[in-house]
N, C-alpha and C positions, 0 to 999 in steps of 0.2 A: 492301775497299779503303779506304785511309783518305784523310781529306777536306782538300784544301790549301787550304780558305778558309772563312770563316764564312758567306758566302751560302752557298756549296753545302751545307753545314751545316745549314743553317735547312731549306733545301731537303729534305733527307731526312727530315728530323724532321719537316716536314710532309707528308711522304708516308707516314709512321707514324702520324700523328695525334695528335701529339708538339708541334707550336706551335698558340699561339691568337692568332690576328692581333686586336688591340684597334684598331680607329679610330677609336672614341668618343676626344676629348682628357680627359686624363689631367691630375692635377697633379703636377708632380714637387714638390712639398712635401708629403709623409706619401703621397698615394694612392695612387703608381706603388709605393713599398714595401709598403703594404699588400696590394696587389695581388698581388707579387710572394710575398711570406711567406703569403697564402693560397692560393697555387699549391701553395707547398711544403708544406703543412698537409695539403691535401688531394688531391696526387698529379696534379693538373689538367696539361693542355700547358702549357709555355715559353710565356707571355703576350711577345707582338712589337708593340710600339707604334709607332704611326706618327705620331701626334699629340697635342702640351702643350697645355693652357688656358693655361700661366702662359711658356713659350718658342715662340722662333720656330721654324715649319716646316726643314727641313734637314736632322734630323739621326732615327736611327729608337736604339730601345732593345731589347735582347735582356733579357728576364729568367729568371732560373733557369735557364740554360743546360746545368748540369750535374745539374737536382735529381732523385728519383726520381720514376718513373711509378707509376699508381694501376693500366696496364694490365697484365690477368693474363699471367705469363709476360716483362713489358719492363719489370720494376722498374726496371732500371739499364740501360733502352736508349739513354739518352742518354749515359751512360758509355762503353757500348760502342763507341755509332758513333763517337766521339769519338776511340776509338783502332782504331778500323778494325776492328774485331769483328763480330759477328751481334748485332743488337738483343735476341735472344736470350739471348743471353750473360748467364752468373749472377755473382754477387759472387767466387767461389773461381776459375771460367774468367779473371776478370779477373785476380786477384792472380796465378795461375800464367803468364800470359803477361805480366806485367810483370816476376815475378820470372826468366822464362827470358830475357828478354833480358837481362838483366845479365851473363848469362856470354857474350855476343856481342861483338864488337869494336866499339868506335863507329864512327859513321859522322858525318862531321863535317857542317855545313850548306855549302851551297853561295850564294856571292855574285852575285847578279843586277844587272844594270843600272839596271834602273826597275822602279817597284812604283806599283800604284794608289793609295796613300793620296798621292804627291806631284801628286794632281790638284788640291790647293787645299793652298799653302803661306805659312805667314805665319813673318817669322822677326825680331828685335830688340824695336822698338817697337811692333812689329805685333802682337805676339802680342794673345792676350785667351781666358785659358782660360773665359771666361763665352760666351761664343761656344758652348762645347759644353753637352749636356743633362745637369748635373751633379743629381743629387738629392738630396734630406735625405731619407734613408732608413728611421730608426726616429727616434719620438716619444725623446727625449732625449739623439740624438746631437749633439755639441758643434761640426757642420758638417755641411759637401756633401761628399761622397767617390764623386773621380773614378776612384780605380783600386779595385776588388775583384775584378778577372777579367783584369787586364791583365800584361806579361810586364812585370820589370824589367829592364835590359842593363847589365850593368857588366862590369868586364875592372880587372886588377891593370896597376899602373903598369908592368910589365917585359911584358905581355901574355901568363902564363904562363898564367892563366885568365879563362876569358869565363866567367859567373855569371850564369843565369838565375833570375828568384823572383818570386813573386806576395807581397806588404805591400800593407795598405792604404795609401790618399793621399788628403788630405782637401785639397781647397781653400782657401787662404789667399787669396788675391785673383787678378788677371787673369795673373801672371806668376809665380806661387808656388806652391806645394805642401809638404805635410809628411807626416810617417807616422814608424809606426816602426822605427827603424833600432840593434835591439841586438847590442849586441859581439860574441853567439854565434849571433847569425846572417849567414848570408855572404854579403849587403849592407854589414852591419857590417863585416865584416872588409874585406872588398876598402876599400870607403872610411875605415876607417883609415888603410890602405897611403897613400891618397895625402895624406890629413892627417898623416902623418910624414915628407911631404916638401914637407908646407905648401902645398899644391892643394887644390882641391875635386873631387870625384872625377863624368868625365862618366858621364852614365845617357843612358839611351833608356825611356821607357814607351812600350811597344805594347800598343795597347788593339782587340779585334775581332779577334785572331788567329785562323791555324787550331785547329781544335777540341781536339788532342794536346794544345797549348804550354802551357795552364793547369795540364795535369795533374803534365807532368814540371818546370814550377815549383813544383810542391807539393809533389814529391819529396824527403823525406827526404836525399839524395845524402851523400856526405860531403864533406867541404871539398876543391878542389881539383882536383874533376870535372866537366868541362863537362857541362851538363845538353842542350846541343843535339845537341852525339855521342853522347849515352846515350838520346832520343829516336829519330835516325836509327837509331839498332839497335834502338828497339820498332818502328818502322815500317816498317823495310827499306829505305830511302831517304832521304837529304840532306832538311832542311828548308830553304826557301830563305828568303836575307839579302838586305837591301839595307842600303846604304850611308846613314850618318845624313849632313845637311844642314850640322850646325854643332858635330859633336864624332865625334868618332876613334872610334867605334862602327859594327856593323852589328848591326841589328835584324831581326825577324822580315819578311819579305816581304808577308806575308798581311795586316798591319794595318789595320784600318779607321781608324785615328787615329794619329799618331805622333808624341810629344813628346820631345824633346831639350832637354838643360841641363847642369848642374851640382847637386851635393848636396856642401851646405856643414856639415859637422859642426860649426862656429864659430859658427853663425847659430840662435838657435831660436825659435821662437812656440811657442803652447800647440796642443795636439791632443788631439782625443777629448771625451769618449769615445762609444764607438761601440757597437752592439748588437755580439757577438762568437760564435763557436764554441760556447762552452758554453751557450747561450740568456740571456742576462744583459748590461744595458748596465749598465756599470761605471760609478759615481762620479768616477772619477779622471779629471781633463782635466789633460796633462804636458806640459812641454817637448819639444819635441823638432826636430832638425835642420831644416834648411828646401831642398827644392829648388827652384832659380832655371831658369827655360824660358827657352829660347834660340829656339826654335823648333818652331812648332804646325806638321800638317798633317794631311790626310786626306781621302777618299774624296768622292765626291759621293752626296749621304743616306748618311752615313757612318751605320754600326752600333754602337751602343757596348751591350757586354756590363753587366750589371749582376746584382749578389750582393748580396742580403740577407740578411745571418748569423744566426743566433739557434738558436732551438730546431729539433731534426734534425725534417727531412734536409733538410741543402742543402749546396753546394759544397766547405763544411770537411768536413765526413761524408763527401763523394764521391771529390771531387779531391785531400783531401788524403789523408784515413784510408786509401782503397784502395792509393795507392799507398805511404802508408808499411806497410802491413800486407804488403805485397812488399818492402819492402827490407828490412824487420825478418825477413821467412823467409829472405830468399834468406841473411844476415847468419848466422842460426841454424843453417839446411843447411851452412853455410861453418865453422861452429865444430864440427861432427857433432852436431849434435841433429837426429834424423831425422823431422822436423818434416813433419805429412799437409799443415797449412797452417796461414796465419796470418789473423785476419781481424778488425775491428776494426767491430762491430756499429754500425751507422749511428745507432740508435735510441741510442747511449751519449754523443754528442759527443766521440769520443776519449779520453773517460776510462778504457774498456776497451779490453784486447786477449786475444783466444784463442787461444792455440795449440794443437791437437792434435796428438798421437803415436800411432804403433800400440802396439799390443798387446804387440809384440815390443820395444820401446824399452829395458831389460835388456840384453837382448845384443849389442843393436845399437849400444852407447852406453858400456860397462860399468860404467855408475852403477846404485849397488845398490836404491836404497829412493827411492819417489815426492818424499819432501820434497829428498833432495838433487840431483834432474834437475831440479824445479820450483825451488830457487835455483840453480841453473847457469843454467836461462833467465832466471832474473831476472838476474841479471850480466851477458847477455848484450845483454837488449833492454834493462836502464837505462843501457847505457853507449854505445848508440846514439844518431844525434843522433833519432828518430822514438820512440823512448823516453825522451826528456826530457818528452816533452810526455803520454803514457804513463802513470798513478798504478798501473793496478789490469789485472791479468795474470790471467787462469783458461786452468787447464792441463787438458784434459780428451782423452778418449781418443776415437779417430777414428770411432765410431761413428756420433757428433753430429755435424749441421748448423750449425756453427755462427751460418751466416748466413739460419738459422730460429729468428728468436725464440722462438720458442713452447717449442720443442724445447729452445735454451740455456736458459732459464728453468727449465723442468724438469730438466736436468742437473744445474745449479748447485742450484738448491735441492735436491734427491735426492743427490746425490753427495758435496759439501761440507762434512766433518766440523765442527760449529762451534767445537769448540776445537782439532783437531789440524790444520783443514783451509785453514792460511796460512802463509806464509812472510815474515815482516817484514823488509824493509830501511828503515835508519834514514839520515836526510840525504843522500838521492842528489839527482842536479840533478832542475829541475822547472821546468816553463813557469810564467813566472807569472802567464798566464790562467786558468792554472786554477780549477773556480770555487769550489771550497771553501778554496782557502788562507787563513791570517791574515797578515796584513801584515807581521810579521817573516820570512815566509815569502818573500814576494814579493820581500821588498826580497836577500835571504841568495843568494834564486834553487834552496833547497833545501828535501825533503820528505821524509817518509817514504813509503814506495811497499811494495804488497804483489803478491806469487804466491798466488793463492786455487790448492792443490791440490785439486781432485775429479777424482783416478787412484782405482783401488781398491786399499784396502786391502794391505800389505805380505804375506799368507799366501793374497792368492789368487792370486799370481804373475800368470800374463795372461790369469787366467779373470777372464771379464765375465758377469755374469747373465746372461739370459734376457730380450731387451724385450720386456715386452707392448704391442706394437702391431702394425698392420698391416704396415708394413715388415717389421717385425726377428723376431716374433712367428709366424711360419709358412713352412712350404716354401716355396723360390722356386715349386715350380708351381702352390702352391694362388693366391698371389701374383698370380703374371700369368692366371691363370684367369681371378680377379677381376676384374681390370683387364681383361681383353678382354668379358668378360659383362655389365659396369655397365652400358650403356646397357639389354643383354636384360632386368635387370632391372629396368627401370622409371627409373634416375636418368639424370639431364640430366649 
């Protein structure tokens, strides 16, 4: 059953052994990130702080919400529970139940009356986003950054679409915020719409959602699809709205914090830079738009989520790569590449993606030879919006794990011819986080991008070796014999 709010959330995951309640106070300058980036280093519970040395009591902090577990068997049980899964649940069970909801009908959100964040409301002169537990989160970030887990709300000036998205937002003083807001992404877009009618376009940040909201803000989607009716069809149920205070929005219900305003593309201060996805804080501090808060509110000891980015695993590896590695298959089943699955190795920071094929993919496709099904997929996933961000694609056969390193490592290195075993495309789009760009690269917005084939070879049709291992490497009953007699003999 999936969870409609972040206490209950906490809740389960401490029934997992999934949070680590801290009451020692904390600094929110450098220590509370440190904290948090060695959770995710070392696979530790979600650290739940309750007390700053350097803020007042009030307010509590979730961190690493979504990161991986060190526990054997719950690598990604905070993903799971997140979307209503069995804590159990593997990287592939996830990607296939996000990718089958897509062919589902949405299910829209539903509008409620009152919601618990309007238990303390401040709205004009009143505001004062320093009032919340803002932190400087890596040693040369260029500010405090209030949203990396929170929902954005924006809606087109005709109301044809409501736009959910998770962007960072850095603190500029008690009534300000900024972040970034590019053309090709659909923040960007919707707030064009309304600066070409010379507005600023209203937002809602909801910060402490239910656990789902972050993820289908991460989602890939493509333009023009509510991401709240495409959640209600992973969940089976309406996510519930309330109505914003001081702009023509409704935001999530679930909030533990909820800020309304205005996003002025006319207005900018500098931003950044920030630790990011790829594990690297960038040099670059840029202009960028400014949002103006009209009105703060929130919970009493409100919860505010916190993400610290950098080297995997943590919420860009989780919340974002799982689920675009589902809309990149479901995208790919949709074009007929009869794709086993798709999966986007948490240890790569989104620079890779795998796709596996059967055996039979020949007939089922009728593309003749390995290197032209491995550019078909590449045209496929570069022309996605979750393969802009996407360089480096390995195409390999459904034998492999692909979400066992150990095993892709062995693949790729075994199977990857090194001169026949790529497929180059030259100048497709490309994020320009990414961390090896050059600068003409970043600024063009374009890159060259590869399909590493390791299929076999053109003359053994859809004979695959022989693996020497224990899986693949003997009868299934000598197999489970094994597996039932381990303990008889001797191993733990």
């Amino acid at each position: 059953m999936s969870l409609t709010d972040l206490r209950a959330y906490i809740e389960a995951l401490r029934g997992l052994g999934e949070v680590q309640d801290v009451t020692a106070p904390v600094a929110l300058d450098l220590e509370l990130g440190a904290i948090v980036r060695r959770c995710y280093e070392t696979g530790s519970p979600a650290p739940f702080f309750s007390a700053f040395s350097d803020h007042p009591s009030g307010f509590r902090i979730l961190g690493a919400p979504a990161g991986a577990s060190r526990q054997p068997g719950m690598r990604l049980a905070r993903v799971a529970v997140s979307l209503g899964l069995p804590p159990t649940a593997g990287g592939l069970d996830i990607v296939e139940a996000i990718a089958g909801s897509l062919d589902r009908p949405a299910i829209a959100p539903v509008v409620v009356d009152e919601a618990p964040c309007f238990e303390n409301v401040a709205t004009g002169d009143e505001v004062d986003l320093a009032r919340l537990p803002v932190p400087m989160l890596h040693h040369g970030d260029g500010g405090r950054y209030l949203n990396t887990w929170g929902c954005i709300v924006a809606r087109m000036p005709d109301g044809s679409w409501t736009n959910w998205s998770i962007a960072r937002m850095m603190m500029v003083d008690g009534r300000r915020l900024t972040g970034i807001v590019a053309p090709q992404q659909h923040v960007g877009m919707v707030a064009k719409s309304w600066a070409d009618l010379g507005r600023p376009m209203p937002f809602a940040l909801a910060l402490g959602v239910e656990p789902a909201i972050p993820f289908i803000c991460g989602m890939p989607l493509p333009a023009h699809v509510d991401e709240g009716g495409r959640l209600g069809a992973l969940l089976g149920r309406p996510v519930r709205t309330v109505r914003c205070r001081t702009v023509d929005l409704e935001a999530p219900a679930s909030a533990e914090i909820l800020i309304e305003g205005h996003l002025h593309l006319d207005e900018m201060v500098d931003e950044g830079p920030m630790g990011e996805f790829a594990g690297y804080v960038p040099p670059e501090r840029v202009p960028r738009p400014v949002y103006r808060v009209s009105a703060l509110s929130h919970r009493h000891d409100a919860i505010l989520p916190v993400v610290v980015a950098g080297e995997p695993v943590e919420e860009n590896h989780t919340a974002w790569g799982i689920p675009s590695a589902a809309q990149i298959l479901h995208h790919l089943r949709e074009a007929g590449i009869p794709a086993t699955t798709a999966w986007i190795p948490l240890q790569a920071a989104l620079h890779w993606l795998v796709v596996t094929v059967p055996r039979d993919w020949r007939r089922r496709t009728g593309i003749d030879t390995p290197e032209a099904l491995c550019r078909r997929i590449g045209e496929i996933v570069f022309a996605t919006k979750a393969g802009g961000v996407i360089p480096k694609v390995i195409v390999l056969n459904d034998d492999v794990d692909p979400t066992d390193l150990d095993e892709l490592v062995w693949a790729f290195a075994t199977r990857c011819h090194p001169l026949l075993g790529h497929v180059v495309f030259e100048q497709v789009p490309a994020a320009p986080l990414l961390a090896y760009l050059r600068q003409n690269e970043k600024m063009s917005g374009s890159t060259g991008k590869v399909v590493y084939n390791c299929l076999p070879p053109d003359e053994w049709g859809e004979a695959l070796p022989i693996r020497a291992s224990f899986r693949h490497g003997y009868p299934a009953g000598i197999v489970d014999r094994v597996r039932c007699r381990w303990s008889e003999y001797g191993f733990r």
